[in-house]
ROVEXGU-289289 format. One record per residue (C-alpha): x, y, z; chain; residue in three letters; residue number from 1. Coordinates in steps of 0.02 Angstrom, whole numbers, plus 50000, padded with zeros to 5 digits. Layout:
N
+-------+-------+-------+-------+------+------+
!     u !     v !     w ! chain ! resn ! resi !
+-------+-------+-------+-------+------+------+
!     X !     Y !     Z !     A !  ALA !  NUM !
...
+-------+-------+-------+-------+------+------+
***
This chain:
223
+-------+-------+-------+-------+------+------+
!     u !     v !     w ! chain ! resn ! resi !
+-------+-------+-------+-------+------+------+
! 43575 ! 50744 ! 47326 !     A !  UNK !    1 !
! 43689 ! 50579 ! 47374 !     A !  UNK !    2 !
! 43620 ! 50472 ! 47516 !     A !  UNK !    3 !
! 43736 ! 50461 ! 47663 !     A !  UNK !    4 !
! 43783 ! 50349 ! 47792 !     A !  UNK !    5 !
! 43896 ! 50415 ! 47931 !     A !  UNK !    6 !
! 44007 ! 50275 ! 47985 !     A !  UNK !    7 !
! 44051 ! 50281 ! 48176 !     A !  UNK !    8 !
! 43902 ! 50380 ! 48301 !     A !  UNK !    9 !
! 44022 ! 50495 ! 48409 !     A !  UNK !   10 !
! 44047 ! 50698 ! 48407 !     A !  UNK !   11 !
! 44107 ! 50702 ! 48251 !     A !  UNK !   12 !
! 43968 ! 50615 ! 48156 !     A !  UNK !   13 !
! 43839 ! 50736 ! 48225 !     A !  UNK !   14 !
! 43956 ! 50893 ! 48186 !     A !  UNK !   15 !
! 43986 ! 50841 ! 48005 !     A !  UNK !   16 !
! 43787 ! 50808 ! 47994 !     A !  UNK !   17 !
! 43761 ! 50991 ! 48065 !     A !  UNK !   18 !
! 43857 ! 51037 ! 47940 !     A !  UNK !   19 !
! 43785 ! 50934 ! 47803 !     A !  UNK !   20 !
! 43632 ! 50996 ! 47851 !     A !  UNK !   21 !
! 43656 ! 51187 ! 47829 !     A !  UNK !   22 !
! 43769 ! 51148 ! 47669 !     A !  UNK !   23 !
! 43627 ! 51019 ! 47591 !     A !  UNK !   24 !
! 43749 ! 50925 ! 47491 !     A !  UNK !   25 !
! 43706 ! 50775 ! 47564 !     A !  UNK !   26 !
! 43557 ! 50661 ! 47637 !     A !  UNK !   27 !
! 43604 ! 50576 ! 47787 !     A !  UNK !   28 !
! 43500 ! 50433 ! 47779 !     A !  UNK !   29 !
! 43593 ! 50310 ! 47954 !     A !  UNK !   30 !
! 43731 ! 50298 ! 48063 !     A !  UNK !   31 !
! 43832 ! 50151 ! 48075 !     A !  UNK !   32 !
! 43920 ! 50095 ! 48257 !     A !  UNK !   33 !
! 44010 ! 49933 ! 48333 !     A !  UNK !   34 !
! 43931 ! 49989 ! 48488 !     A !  UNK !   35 !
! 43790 ! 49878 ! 48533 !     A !  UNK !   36 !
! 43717 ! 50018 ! 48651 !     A !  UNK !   37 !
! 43713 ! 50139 ! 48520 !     A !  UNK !   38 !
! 43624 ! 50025 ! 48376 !     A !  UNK !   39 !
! 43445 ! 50067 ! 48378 !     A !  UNK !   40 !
! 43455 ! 50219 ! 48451 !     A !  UNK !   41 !
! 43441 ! 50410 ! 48369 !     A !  UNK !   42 !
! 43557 ! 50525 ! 48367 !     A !  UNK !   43 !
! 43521 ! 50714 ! 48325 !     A !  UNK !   44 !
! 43370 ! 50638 ! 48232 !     A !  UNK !   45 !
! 43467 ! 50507 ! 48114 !     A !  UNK !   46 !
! 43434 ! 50281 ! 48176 !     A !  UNK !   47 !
! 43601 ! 50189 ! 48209 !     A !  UNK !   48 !
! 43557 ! 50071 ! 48094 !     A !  UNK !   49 !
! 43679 ! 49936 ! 48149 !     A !  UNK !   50 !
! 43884 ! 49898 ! 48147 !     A !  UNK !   51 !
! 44013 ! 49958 ! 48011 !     A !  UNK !   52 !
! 44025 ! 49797 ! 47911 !     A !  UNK !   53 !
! 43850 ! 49855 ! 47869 !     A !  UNK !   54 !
! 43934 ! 49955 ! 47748 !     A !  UNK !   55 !
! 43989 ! 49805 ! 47635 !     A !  UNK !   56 !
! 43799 ! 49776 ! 47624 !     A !  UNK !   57 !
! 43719 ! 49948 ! 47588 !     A !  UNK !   58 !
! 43738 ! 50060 ! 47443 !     A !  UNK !   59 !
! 43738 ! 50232 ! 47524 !     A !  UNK !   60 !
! 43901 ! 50315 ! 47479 !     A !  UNK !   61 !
! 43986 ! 50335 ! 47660 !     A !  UNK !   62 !
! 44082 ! 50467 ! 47794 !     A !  UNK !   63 !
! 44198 ! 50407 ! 47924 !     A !  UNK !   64 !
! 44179 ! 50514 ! 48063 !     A !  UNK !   65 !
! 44260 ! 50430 ! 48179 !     A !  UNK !   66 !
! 44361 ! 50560 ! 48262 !     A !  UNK !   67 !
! 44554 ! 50525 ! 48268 !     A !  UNK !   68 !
! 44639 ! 50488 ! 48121 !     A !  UNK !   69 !
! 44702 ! 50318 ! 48155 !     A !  UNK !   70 !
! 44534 ! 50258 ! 48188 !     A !  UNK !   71 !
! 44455 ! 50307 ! 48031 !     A !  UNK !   72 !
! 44609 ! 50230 ! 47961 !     A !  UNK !   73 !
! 44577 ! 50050 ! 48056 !     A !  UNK !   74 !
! 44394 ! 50069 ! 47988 !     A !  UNK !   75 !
! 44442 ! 50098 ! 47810 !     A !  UNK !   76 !
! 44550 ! 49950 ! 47827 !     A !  UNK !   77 !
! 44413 ! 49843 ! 47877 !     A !  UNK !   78 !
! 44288 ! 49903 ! 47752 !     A !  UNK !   79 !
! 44431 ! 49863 ! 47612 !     A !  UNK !   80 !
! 44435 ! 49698 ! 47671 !     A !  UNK !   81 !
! 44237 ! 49687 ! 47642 !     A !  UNK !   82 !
! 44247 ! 49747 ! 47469 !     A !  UNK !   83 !
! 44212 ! 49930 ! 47496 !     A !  UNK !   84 !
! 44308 ! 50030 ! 47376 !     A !  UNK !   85 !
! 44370 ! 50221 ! 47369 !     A !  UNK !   86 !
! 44226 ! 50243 ! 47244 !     A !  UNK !   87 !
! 44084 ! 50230 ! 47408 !     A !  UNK !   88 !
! 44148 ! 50376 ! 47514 !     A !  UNK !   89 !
! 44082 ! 50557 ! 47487 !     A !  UNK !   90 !
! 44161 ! 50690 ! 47538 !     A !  UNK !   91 !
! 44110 ! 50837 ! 47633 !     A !  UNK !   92 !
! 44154 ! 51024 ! 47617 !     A !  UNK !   93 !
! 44039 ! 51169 ! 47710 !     A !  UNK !   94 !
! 43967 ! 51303 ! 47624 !     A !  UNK !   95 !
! 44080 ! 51421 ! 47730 !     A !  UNK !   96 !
! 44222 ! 51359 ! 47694 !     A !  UNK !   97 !
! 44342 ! 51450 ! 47556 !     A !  UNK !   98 !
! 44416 ! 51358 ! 47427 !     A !  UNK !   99 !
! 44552 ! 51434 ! 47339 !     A !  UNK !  100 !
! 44628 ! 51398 ! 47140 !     A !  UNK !  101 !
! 44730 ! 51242 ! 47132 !     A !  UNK !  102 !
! 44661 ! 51148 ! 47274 !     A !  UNK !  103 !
! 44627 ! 50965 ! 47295 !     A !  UNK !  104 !
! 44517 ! 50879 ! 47434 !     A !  UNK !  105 !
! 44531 ! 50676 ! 47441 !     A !  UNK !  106 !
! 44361 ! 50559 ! 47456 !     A !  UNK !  107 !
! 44300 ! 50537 ! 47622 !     A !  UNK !  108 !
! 44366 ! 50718 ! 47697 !     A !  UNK !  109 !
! 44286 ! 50819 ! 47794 !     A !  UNK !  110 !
! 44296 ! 51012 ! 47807 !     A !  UNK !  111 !
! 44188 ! 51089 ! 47934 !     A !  UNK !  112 !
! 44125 ! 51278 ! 47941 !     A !  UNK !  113 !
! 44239 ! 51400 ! 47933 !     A !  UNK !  114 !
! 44402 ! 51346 ! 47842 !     A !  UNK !  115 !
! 44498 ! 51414 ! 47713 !     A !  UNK !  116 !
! 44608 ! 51356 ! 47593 !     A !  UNK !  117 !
! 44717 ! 51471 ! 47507 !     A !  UNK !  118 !
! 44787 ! 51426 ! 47331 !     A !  UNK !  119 !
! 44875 ! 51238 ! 47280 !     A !  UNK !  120 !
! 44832 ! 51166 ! 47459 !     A !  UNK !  121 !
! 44850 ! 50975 ! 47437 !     A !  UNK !  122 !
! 44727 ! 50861 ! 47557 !     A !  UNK !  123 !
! 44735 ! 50690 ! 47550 !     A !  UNK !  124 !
! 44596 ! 50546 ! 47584 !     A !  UNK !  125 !
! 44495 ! 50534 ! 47750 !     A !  UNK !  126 !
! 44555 ! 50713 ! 47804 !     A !  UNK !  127 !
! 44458 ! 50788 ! 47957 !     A !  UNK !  128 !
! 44480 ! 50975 ! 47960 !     A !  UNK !  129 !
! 44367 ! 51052 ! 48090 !     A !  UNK !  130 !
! 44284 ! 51240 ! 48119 !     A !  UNK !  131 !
! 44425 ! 51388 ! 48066 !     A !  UNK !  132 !
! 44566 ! 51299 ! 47997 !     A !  UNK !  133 !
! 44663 ! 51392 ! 47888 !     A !  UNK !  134 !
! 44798 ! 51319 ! 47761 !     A !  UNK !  135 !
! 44896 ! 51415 ! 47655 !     A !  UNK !  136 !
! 44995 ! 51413 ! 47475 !     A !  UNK !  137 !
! 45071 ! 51231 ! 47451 !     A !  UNK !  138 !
! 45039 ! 51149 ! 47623 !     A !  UNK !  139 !
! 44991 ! 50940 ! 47581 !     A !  UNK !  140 !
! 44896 ! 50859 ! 47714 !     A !  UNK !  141 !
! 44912 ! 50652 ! 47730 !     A !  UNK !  142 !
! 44795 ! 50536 ! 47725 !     A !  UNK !  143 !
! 44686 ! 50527 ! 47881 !     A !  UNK !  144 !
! 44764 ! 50687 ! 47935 !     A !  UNK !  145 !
! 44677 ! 50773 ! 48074 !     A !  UNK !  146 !
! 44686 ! 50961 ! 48124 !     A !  UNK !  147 !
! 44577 ! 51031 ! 48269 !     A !  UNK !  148 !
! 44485 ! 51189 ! 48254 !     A !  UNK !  149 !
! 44594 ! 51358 ! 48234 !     A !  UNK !  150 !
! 44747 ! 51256 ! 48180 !     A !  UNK !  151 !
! 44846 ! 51382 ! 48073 !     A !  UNK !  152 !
! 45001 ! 51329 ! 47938 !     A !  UNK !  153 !
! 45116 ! 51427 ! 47852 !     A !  UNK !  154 !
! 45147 ! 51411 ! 47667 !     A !  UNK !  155 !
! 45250 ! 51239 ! 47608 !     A !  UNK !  156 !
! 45223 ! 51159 ! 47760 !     A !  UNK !  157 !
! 45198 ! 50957 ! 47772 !     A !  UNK !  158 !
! 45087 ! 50876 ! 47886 !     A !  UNK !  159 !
! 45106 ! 50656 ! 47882 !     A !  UNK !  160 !
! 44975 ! 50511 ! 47873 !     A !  UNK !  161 !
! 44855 ! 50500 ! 48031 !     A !  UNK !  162 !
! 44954 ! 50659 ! 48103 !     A !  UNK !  163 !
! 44839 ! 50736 ! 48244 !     A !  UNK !  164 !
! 44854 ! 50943 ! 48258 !     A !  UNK !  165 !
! 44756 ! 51012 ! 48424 !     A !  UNK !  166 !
! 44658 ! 51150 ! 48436 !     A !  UNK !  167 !
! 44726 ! 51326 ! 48376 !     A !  UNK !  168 !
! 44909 ! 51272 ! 48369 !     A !  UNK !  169 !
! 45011 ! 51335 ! 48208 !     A !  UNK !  170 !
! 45148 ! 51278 ! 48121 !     A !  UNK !  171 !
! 45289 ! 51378 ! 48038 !     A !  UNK !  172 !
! 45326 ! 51391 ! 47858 !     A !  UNK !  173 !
! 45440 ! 51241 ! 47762 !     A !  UNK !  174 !
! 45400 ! 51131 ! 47910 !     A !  UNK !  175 !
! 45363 ! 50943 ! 47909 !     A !  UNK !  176 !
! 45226 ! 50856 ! 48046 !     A !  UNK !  177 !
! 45280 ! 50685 ! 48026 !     A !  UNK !  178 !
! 45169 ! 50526 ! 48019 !     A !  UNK !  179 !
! 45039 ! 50496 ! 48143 !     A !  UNK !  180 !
! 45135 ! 50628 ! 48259 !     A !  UNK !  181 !
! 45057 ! 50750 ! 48385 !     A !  UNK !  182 !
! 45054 ! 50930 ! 48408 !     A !  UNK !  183 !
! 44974 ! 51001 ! 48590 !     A !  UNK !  184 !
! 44832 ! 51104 ! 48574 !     A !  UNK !  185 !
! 44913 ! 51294 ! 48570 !     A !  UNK !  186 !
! 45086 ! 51250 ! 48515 !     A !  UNK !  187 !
! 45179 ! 51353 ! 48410 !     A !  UNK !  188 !
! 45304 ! 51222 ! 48289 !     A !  UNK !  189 !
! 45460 ! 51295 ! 48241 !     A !  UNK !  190 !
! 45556 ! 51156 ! 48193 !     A !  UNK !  191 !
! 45525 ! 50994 ! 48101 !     A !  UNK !  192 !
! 45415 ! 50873 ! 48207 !     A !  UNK !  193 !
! 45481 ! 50681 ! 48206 !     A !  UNK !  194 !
! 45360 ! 50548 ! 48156 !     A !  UNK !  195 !
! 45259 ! 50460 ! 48305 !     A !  UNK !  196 !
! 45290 ! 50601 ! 48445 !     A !  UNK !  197 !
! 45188 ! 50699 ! 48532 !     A !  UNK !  198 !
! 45258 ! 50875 ! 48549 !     A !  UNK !  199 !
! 45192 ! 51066 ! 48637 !     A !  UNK !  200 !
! 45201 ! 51217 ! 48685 !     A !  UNK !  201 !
! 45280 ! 51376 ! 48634 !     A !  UNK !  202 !
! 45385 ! 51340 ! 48552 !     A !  UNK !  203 !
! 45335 ! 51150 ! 48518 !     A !  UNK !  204 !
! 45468 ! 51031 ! 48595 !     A !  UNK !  205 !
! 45443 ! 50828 ! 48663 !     A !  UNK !  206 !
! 45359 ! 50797 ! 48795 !     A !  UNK !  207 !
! 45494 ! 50668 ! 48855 !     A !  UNK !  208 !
! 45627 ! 50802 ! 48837 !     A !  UNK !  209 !
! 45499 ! 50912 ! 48945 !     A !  UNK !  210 !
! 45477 ! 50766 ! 49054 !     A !  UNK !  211 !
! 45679 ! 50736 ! 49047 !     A !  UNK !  212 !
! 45726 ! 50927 ! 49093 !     A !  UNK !  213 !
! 45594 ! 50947 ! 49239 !     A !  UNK !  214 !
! 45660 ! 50773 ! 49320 !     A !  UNK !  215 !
! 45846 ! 50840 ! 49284 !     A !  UNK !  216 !
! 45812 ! 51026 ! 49387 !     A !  UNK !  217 !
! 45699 ! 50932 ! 49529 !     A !  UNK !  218 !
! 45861 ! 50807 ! 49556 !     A !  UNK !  219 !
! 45991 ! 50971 ! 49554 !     A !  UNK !  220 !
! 45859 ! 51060 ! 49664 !     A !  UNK !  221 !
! 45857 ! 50911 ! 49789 !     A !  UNK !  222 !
! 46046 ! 50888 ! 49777 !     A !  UNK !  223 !
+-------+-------+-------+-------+------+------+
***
């Protein structure tokens, strides 16, 4: 059983080491934070043992759980710079969840209770893929990707780097999620998604065209 430390002390860290801890794939031996109020301290039972660049120092394989995807990204960045290579992060897959044939899960990803991955699902490195998320034939996830629990995509679909997918919204087949865009909790995506917006409801559209259109009819309305 690996030895563990969970880089970054917030919700996610003590999810994933639920999770490790009914799985018992790993041993989480620390938590590492840049928040001076956290270090020393216990959480769920595990010592914040000090900051991230801790990391460069130890030889625990590690977890980023910090929880959006652009953070973990920022961290990995910084770790790099330390010396910390892609051969120090573990990755982490439940006992629950279903792993079809032709699948591939990237270092450092996280799949929490629950999931399932159908057949030739592609997930890149640093993925966070929380309680009931269920990808189907062909979809490839980016690096950092993050999709909240219940977050549903049809087959062939592509979601971008650092992408952020809220909770139980579901994408149509063929469709793209571009880079370090983000999709409202509920929405339903019809259409492609442009990199770098934030989109929702049902169907999915911009907010700034929602934002647009509701200014436009309170102007006629006033008129």
């Amino acid at each position: 059983m690996a030895r563990v430390l969970l880089v970054a002390a917030g919700g996610l860290a003590r999810e994933t080491l639920s999770s490790i801890l009914a799985t018992g794939d790993h041993q989480v031996v620390g938590m590492l934070d840049d928040s001076v109020a956290l270090q020393g301290t216990r959480i769920a039972g595990v010592d914040v043992l000090g900051g991230t660049d801790m990391a460069a120092t130890r030889r625990e394989l590690l977890l980023v759980t910090a929880g959006p995807g652009e953070a973990r990204s920022r961290i990995v960045n910084r770790l790099r710079e330390l010396g910390v290579g892609p051969e120090r992060y573990a990755t982490h897959i439940s006992a629950t969840v279903s792993v079809g044939t032709g699948c591939t899960i990237g270092h450092g990803s996280i799949v929490l209770p629950g999931c399932v991955l159908t057949c030739d699902v592609e997930v890149g490195v640093h993925v966070v893929l929380m309680p009931r998320v269920v990808l189907t034939h062909d979809n490839s996830l980016g690096d950092f990707a993050t999709l909240a629990a219940g977050v549903t995509l049809g087959g062939n679909t592509l979601i971008g780097s650092a992408a952020y997918l809220g909770m139980n919204s579901t994408v149509r087949q063929g469709l793209c999620v571009g880079e370090r865009a983000t999709l409202g909790m509920g929405s339903v995506l019809l259409v492609d998604q442009p990199a770098g917006t934030t989109w929702a409801g049902n169907p999915a559209r911009s907010l700034q065209r929602v934002q647009t259109d509701t200014l436009q009819h309170d102007q006629q309305r006033v008129s």
